[in-house]
N, C-alpha and C positions, 0 to 999 in steps of 0.2 A: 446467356447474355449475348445479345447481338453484338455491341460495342465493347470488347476488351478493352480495359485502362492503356494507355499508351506510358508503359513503364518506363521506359526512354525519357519520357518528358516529365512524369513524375521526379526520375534520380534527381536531375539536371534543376528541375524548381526547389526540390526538399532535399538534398545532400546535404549542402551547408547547415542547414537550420539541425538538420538529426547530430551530425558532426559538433556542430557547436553545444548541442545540448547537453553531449555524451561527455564532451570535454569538460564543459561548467562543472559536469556531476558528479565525473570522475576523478577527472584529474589526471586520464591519461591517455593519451593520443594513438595507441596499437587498438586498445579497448574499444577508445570512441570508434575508429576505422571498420572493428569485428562486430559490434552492434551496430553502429550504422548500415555495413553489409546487413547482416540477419534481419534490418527492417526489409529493405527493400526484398533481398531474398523472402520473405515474410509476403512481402506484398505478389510476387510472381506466382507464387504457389497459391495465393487467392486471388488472383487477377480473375477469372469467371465468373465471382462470389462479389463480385466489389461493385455493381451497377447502381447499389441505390446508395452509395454515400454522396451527401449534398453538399462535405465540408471536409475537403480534404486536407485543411490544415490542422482541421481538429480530427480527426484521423489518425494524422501522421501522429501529430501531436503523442497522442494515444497510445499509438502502438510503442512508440517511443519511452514514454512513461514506463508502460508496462514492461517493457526489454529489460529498463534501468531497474524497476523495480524485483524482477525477476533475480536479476543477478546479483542486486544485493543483498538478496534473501537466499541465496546460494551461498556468495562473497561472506556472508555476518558469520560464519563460523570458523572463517582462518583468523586468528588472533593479531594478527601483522597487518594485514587488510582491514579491519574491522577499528585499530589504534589509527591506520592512515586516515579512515572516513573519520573520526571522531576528532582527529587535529585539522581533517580539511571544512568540517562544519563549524568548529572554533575559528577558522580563519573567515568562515562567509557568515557568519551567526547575524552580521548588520543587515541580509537580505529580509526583506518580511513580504510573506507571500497576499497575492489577492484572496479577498473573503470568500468569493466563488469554487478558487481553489481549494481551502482551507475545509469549505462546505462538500464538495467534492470526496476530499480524503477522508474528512471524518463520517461520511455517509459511508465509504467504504468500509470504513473500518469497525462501525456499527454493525453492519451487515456480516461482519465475519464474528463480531461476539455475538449475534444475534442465531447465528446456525452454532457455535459452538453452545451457546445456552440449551437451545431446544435435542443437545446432547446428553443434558444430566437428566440425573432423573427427577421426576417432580418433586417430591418433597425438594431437593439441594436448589434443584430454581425456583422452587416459590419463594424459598430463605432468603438465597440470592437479591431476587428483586425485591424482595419488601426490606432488606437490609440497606442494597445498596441501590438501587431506584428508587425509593420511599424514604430510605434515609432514615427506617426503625431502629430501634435498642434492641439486643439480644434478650432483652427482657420483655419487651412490647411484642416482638415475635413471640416469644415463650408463650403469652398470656392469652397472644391473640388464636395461636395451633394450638397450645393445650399440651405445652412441653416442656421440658426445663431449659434453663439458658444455655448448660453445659449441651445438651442434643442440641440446642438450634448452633453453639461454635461450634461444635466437630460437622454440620450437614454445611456448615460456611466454606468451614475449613476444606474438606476435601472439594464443595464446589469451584472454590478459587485453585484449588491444585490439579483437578481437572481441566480448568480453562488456559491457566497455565501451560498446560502438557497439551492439549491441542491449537493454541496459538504460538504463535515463531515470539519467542522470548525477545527477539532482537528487534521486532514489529515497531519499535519506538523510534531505533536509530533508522531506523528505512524511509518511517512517515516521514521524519524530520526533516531527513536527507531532501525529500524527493518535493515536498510540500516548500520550502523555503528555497533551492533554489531552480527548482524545475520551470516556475511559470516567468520568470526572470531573464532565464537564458532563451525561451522559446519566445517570446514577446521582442529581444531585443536579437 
């Protein structure tokens, strides 16, 4: 890249806004201070790589999101931290997020049941989707593969224990979290 981003005037434009976002999300001001560093840190370490973004607030934005959500995908396993997010989203639960957002996360989050599917093995994901995309009976699958209905619940059964085991169990309180008050704090 000929033109390095002038990070200087980056901090100075996007501080506030990564600050305020970290704070809405978290709820706590050392927190918000060490993620908001680690963006911009974030941003120096790709300052060469950065020439073609058109939209740096959606950018920021971004990177932002992704810190938050990183860490509370770290954060969902202390029991003490994980009751704090669950009484600070009780307390913000009146936010409701935009449709684009909302389309956004759940594209993401398609995408990730989508690689863990193409994890099982066939038979458990054709079960899978003709039970739960199709919306069949264990009986309508039984008739339609040429099985009983007891094989098609146990090829259900371990497929959901599977997706389970490779999705973050906590994946719910995370979307939540980040999808209701994320585009809220960064807009305002």
């Amino acid at each position: 890249m000929d033109n390095p981003i002038d990070i200087q005037s980056m901090f100075i434009a996007y501080r506030d806004k990564c600050y305020g976002f970290f704070i809405k999300l978290l709820g706590d001001r050392e927190l918000a201070k060490d993620l908001t560093q680690d963006v911009f840190v974030r941003l120096i370490q790709k300052q060469n790589e950065l020439s073609n973004v058109e939209n740096w607030n959606n950018y920021i934005y971004l990177m932002c999101r992704n810190k938050a959500y990183d860490h509370l995908k770290k954060a969902s396993h202390d029991k003490k931290y994980k009751e704090y997010l669950y009484y600070y989203w009780d307390q913000t639960s009146n936010i409701i997020p935009p449709k684009a957002e909302k389309k956004m996360e759940a594209d993401h989050y398609r995408e990730i049941l989508e690689q863990s599917l193409n994890q099982l093995p066939d038979q458990q994901r054709l079960i899978f989707n003709l039970s739960k995309k199709e919306g069949l009976s264990h009986q309508k699958i039984a008739e339609q593969l040429n099985l009983s209905p007891i094989t098609v619940r146990n090829h259900l059964h371990r497929a959901m224990k599977q997706l389970r085991s490779t999705t973050n169990p906590d994946i719910d309180l995370v979307l939540i979290l980040i999808s209701l008050i994320a585009p809220m704090v960064w807009a305002g």
